[in-house]
N, C-alpha and C positions, 0 to 999 in steps of 0.2 A: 422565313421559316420554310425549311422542308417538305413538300408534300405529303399527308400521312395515310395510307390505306384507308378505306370505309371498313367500318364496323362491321363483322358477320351478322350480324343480327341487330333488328331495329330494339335498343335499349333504352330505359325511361331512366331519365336524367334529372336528378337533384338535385339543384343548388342552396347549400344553406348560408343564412345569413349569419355574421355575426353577432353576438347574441348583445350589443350594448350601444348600439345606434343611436345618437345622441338627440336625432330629430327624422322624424317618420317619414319629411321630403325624401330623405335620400334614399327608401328603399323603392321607390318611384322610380331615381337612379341608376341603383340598380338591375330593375329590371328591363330599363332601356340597353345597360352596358351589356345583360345577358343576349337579350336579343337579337340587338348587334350582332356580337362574334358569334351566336347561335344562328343567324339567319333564322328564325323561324320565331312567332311568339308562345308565350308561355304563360303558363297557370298559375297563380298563385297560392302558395302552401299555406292556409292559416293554422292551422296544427301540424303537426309533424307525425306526432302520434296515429293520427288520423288514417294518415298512408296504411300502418300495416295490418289494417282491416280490408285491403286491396289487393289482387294478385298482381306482381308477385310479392311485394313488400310483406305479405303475410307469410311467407315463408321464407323468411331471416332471420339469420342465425341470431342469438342473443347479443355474441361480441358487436355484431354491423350495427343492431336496433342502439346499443348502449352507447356508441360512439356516434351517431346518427340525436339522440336523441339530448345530448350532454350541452350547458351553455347553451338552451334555445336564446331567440331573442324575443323579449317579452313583450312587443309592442304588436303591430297588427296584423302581422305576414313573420312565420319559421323559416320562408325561402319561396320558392317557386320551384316546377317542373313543366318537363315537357316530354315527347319523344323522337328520336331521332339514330341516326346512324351513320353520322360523319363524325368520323374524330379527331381529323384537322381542326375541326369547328371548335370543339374540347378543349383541342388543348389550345388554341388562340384565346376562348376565355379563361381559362388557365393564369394564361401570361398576362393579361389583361384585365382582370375582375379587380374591385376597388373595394367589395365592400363586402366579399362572401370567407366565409371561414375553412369551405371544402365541400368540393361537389364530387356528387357521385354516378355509376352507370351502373344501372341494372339491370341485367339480363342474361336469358338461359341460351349457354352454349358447350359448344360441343368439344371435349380436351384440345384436338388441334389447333382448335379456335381460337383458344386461350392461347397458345403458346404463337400466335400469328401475330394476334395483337402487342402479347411482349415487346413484338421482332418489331413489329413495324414504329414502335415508342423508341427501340431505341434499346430495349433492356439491359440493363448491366448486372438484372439477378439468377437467381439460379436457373439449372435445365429446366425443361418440360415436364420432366418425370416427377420432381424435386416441388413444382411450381401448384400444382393441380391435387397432388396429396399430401402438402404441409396445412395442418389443422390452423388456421388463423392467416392475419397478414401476412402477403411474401412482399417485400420490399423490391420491387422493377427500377424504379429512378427514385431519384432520392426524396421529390414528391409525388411519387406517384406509387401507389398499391394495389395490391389485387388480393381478393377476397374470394375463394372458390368454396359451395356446398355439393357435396354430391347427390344428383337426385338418380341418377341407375346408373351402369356400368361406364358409358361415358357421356353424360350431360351434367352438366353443374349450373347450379345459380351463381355469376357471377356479378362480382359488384368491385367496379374499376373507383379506386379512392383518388381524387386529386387534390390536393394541398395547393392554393394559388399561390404563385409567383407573389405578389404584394402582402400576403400576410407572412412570409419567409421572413422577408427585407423587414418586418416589423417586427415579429421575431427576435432578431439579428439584435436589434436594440437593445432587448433584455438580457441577449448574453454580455453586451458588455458588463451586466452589472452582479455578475456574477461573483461570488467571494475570493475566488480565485483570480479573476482579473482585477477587481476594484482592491481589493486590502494586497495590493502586495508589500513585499516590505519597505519602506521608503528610505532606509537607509542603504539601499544598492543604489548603485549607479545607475545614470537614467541608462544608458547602452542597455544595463543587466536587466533591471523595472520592465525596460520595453519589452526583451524579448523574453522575462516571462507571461508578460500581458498579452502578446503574440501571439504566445502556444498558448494561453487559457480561450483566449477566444475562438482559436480554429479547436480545441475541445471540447467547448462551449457547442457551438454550431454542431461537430459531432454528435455531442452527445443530445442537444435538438433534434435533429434525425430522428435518432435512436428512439427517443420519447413520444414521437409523433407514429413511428411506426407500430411503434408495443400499446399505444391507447391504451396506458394504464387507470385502473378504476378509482385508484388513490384521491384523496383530495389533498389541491395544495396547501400548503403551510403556510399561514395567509402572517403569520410574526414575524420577528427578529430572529437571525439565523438560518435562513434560505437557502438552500446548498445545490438542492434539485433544479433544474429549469423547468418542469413542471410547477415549482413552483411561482417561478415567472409568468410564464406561456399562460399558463390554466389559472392563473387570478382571477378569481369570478368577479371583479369588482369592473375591469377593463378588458375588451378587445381591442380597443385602438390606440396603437403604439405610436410615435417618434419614428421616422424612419430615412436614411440618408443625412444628406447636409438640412433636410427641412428645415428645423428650430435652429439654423445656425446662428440669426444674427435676428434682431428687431427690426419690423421695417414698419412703416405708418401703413395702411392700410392692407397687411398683407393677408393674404386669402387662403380659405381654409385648402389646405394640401388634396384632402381627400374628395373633394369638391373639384379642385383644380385637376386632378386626374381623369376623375369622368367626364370634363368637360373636353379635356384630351381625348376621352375614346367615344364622345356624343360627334365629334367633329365628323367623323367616318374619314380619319386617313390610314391611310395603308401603311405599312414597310416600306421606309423608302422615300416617302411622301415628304413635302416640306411644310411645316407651319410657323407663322408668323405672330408674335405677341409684341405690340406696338406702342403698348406700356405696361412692360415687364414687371416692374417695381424690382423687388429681390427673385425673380424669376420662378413664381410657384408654378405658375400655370405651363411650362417648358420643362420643367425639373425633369420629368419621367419620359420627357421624347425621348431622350437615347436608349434608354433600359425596352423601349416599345419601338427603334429601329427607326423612329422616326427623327427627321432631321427638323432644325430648330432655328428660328433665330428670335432674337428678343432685342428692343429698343427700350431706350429710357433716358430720360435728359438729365437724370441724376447722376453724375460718375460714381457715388458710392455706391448706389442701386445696381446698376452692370457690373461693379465689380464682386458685390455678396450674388449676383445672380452669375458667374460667371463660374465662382467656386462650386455652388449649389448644383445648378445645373450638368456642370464633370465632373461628378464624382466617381465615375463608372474610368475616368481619363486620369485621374490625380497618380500618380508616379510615389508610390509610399515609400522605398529607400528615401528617396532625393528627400520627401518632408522629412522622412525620420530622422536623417543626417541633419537636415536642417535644425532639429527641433532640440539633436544635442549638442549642436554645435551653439546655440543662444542662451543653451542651458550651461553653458560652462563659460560664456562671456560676463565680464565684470564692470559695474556700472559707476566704479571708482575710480577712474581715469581722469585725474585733474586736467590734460588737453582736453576731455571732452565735456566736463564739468561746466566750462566758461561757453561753449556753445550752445551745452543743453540751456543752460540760464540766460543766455540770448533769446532764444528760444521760445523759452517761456514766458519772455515779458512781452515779445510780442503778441502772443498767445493772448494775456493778461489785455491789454491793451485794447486789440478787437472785443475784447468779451467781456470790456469794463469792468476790471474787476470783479466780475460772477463766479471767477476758477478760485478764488484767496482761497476760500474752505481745502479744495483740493489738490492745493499745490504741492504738495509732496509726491499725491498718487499721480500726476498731472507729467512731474518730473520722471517717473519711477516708468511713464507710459514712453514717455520721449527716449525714457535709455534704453527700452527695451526694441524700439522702432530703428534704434542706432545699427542693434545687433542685426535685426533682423537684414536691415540694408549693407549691412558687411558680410552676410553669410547666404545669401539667395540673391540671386539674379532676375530682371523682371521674366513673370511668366507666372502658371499657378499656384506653383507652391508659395510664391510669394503672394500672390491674391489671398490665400486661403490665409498665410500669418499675419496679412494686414486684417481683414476680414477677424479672425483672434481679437487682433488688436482693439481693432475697433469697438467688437461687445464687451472687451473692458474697460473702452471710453467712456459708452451709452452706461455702462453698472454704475463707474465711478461718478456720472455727475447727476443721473436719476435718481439713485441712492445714493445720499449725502452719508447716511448711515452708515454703511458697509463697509465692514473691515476692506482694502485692498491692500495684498500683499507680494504686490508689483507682479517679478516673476513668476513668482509662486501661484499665483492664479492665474496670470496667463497661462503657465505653463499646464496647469491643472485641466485647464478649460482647452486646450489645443491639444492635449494627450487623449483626452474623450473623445473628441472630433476626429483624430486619428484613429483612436481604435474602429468608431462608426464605422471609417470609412473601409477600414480593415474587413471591417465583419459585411460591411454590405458588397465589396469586391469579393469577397468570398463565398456567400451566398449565388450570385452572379456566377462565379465559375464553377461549382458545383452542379449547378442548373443546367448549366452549358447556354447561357446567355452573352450573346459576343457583346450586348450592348453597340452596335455600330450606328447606332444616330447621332452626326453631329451637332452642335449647340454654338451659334454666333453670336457673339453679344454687342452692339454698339450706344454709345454714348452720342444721342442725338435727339432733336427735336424729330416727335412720331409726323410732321410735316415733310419730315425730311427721307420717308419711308423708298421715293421713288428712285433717289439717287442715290438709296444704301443697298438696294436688291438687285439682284442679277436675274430678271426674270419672274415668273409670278408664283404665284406659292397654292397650295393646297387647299391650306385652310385658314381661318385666324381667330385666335381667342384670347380673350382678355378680359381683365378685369379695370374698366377706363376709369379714370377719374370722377371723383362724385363731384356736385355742386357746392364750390366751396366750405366741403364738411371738414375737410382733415386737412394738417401745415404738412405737407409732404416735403419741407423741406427743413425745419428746423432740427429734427432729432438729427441731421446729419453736417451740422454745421462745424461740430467741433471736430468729428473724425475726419472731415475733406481737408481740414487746416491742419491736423497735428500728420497727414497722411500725405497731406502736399497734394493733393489732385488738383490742384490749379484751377479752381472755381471760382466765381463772382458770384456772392450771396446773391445781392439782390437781381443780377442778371437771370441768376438759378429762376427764382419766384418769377419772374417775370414770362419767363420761359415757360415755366409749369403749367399747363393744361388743369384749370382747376383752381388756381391760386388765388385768393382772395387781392390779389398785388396784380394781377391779372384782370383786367376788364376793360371794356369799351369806350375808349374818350372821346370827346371832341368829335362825335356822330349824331349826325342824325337818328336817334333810335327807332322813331318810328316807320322811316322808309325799311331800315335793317328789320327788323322785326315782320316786314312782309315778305323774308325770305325764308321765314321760321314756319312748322305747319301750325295749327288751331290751337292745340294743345300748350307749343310754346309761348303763344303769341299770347293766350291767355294768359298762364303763369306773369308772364309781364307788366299786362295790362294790369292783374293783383295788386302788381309791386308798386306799380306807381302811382297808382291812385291811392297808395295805403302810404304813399311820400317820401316809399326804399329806394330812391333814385339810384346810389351806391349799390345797394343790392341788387338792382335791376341791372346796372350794368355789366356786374361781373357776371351773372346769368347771362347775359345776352353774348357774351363774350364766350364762355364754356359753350353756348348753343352753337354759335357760328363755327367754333372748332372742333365740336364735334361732327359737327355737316361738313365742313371740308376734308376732315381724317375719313368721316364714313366713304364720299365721294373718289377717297385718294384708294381706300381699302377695295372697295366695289372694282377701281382700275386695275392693281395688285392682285385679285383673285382669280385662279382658272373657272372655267365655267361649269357648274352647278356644284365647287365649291361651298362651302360653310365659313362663314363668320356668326361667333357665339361671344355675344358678352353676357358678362356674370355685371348687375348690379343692384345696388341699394333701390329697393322699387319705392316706399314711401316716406316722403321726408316730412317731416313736422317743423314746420315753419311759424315764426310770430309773426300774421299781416296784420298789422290797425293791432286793434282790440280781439284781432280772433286767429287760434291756432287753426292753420292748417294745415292737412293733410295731404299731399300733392305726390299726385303716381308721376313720380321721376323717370318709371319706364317706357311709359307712354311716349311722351315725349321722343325718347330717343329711338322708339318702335317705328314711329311716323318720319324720324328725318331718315332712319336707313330706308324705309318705302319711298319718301321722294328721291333718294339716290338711284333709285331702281332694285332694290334688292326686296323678295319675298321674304315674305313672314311664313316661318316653317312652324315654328313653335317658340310659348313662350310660358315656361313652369314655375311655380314657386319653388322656391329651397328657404325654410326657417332657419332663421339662425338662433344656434343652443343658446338659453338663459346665458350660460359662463359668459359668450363672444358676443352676444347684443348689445351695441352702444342704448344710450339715452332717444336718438334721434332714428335708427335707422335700425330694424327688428326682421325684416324680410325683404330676400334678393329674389330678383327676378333671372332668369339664365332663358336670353334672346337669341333665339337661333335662326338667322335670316339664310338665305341660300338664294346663290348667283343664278 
């Protein structure tokens, strides 16, 4: 980022929250992300209203107060403020903010003043003259505004609007679904289809602008027949949108996005910087390094996990002719080919064969996947377009055999579901160049055991964050067994499991447990001692086994990190366990707090985050987010 002038004058800064925050942790989150990129700390807003019984917020204009005051959020903090006069700092939270709706700066200055600041953002709106006596919003950058009152000949109340970068990109999402994009006619040809779905979504995104800048008073039209983006955007029911390749594929334990982002900018890496995520899963916690300049790599011993975290992660890099070509060229291949008929049906009784007969129900849509896999392999070449149509592919495997019920209409929903994900990615490359976001953080992906961390890096990294494996809670490997077969990644099931960190197929044999166990801290050693005196031998071990590997990965990470460096894991802190005759409750964080202390790493902080009613399993209701430093 650019160096930005300091502010003429010290201005009191607003940031609000989005008004529908699913759980109160995160505005905790928030105001660490704020601080951050604000260097300084901050106050928290618990009314909003409140403010304009304040100078200067008592002397705003009605338009500011009514855009200012619209969609609070109802829980225990409107936002936070503070004051200041750097507006590098601004706009780095700007670009960076995970969970704020639009901050503001308030402050009296003097016309040229105003017209300095324009200059030094960058302006691409009108003169000086034009800027300082238009009654309402002047539109400078496409998120960014200015608001002038005049108090004498030349001083004004100014109040600088910023629109963050992250609720754009989310944004973004709801123009796909615009009537114009979504109902086109579907008797055109896809060539035609596409590119009128092209142009609705770059006027789509226009006319987003447009609507953000005019802060009309309107409310949306919450029915059927939505025409307005207002009435997407301004849905009082949600602020948090889908955005990027996020929801592109299922993955077992995958992590909430907007979580995984703050945990991104909790790390303290700069532009430039490298961080390391050492089991990636489908790559949440990486996804937003490039879009934030930061460079990436991500590990996983799953080949289908690297490969959905591979598309997820570049989407800012995805080449959209070459998919769009791609996507009509599979739409005009034909799955009636008697040479290829006698192969598919090879094919799938192999298929049938490993999976004992479990596919019979869906061998039609099973076939219908295979013909389409034909195409896709006749019309791309390995690289990411073809990551991204297998990745397609694949969430029509996991539909087809999770829902036995659902209609599958081969191409037809492939195709339906990979034109979405194209337009996404349209609309969020778009977003991105309007902003004048280069996106220039790369994102590495390897297919490897996270033991194997020291012979896949080239030197040490920044930061590292992740969300590690829990204690035999979750099959991390079964949802992917049928797509690595019908997709060829040349895996061994049970080598898979055996490999996985976590696996219940995973554990300690033919040891000694109790000399192992005195390599564990108190808290481990305890959990164990539980187990076996309650006569979970089997459970004991596969515990003793996840412990030991995570004290070697911790002691491997500690060697991998520059120094005073961050490593932060995000994980399930209480497990509910049956020992004997009595559940209990066991802080799982503990544990893993104590083996990164005897690797040598500091405990910097260690916060709750609640997980929302919807996303709480049975067993595991609150994560802990540990953040050690080198």
């Amino acid at each position: 980022m650019e160096e930005i002038g300091d502010l003429p004058v010290q201005v009191h800064c607003v940031c609000k929250l989005k008004h529908d925050i699913r759980v109160e942790s995160k505005i905790d989150l928030a105001k660490r992300e704020i601080e951050q990129s604000l260097e300084t700390p901050v106050e928290t807003i618990v009314t909003l209203p409140g403010l304009f019984r304040k100078h200067p917020f008592s002397l705003l204009d009605e338009k500011i107060i009514d855009r200012m005051t619209r969609l609070l959020y109802l829980g225990k903090a409107h936002g936070f403020q503070t004051k200041m006069r750097n507006l590098s700092r601004l706009v780095k939270l700007c670009r960076k903010a995970t969970y704020l709706r639009e901050i503001y700066a308030v402050g009296v200055m003097q016309r040229d003043q105003i017209a300095n600041i324009a200059a030094s953002l960058g302006s691409s709106g009108p003169n000086e003259q034009n800027m300082v006596e238009t009654d309402g919003y002047v539109r400078i950058l496409p998120n960014v505004q200015i608001f002038n009152q005049a108090l004498g000949s030349n001083e004004f109340l100014t109040t600088i609007l910023l629109v963050p970068a992250q609720t754009l990109l989310e944004y973004a999402a709801e123009v796909v679904k615009l009537p114009y994009v979504t109902f086109t006619k579907q008797y055109l040809n896809l060539d035609e289809r596409l590119g009128r779905m092209e142009a609705g979504v770059k006027e789509g995104i226009a006319d987003l602008l447009d609507h953000l800048a005019s802060s009309p008073k309107r409310m949306p039209w919450l029915g059927i027949y939505k025409d307005n983006i207002g009435d997407y955007v301004d849905w009082a029911f949600s602020d948090f949108r889908t955005w990027g390749f996020h929801f592109i594929h299922k993955h077992e334990g995958k992590a909430d996005p907007w979580l995984a982002r703050s945990v991104l900018n909790l790390s303290c890496t700069d532009e430039g910087d490298r961080v390391l995520d050492p089991f990636c899963g489908s790559g949440t916690f990486i996804a937003d390094a490039p879009v934030l300049n930061i460079n990436a790599i991500g590990i996983d011993v799953n080949p289908l996990s690297t490969m959905i975290a591979k598309v997820k992660c570049n989407l800012p890099s995805i080449t959209l002719n070459e998919l769009r070509e791609s996507l009509i060229r599979i739409n005009k291949k034909s799955s009636n080919h008697s040479n290829s008929k006698e192969r598919l049906e090879s094919l799938m009784l192999e298929l049938e064969e490993k999976d004992k007969g479990k596919l019979s129900n869906n061998r039609a849509a099973i076939m219908e996947i295979l013909s389409i896999k034909d195409a896709i392999d006749e019309v791309t070449d390995h690289g990411l377009t073809r990551d991204f149509l297998y990745t397609m592919l694949s969430r029509s495997i996991i539909e087809v055999t999770e829902k036995q019920k659902r209609r599958f209409d081969g191409k037809e929903s492939f195709m339906k579901d990979a034109i979405d994900f194209y337009l996404q990615a349209l609309a969020s490359q778009e977003i991105l160049r309007i902003l004048n976001i280069e996106a220039e953080g790369g994102c590495s992906l390897f297919t490897a055991d996270a033991h194997s961390i020291q012979s896949i890096l080239d030197g040490k990294v920044d930061g590292i964050l992740t969300s590690p494996p829990y204690f035999d809670a979750l099959d991390y490997v079964g949802f992917s067994r049928l797509p690595m077969r019908i997709l060829e990644l040349n895996v061994n099931d049970k080598r898979l499991e055996l490999e996985t960190i976590g696996s219940k197929s995973r554990m300690a044999n033919d040891v000694d447990m109790l000399s192992l166990c005195d390599l564990l801290p108190y808290s481990g050693r305890l959990l164990l001692d539980q187990l076996l005196k309650a006569g979970r031998e089997r459970k004991a071990r596969v515990v003793l086994q996840y412990l030991l590997d995570m004290n070697d990965c911790l002691q491997m990470f500690f060697n991998v990190l520059k120094e005073n460096g961050r490593i932060i894991f995000v994980v399930g802190r209480y497990h509910n366990w049956k020992i004997g005759d009595n559940n209990v409750l066991f802080d799982g964080a503990q544990v893993l707090i104590e083996i990164g202390e005897s690797v040598g790493l500091c405990l910097e902080d260690s916060l709750s985050h609640n997980i929302s009613k919807i996303e709480a399993g049975q067993r595991i209701k609150e994560e802990s987010i540990i953040i050690w430093r080198k």
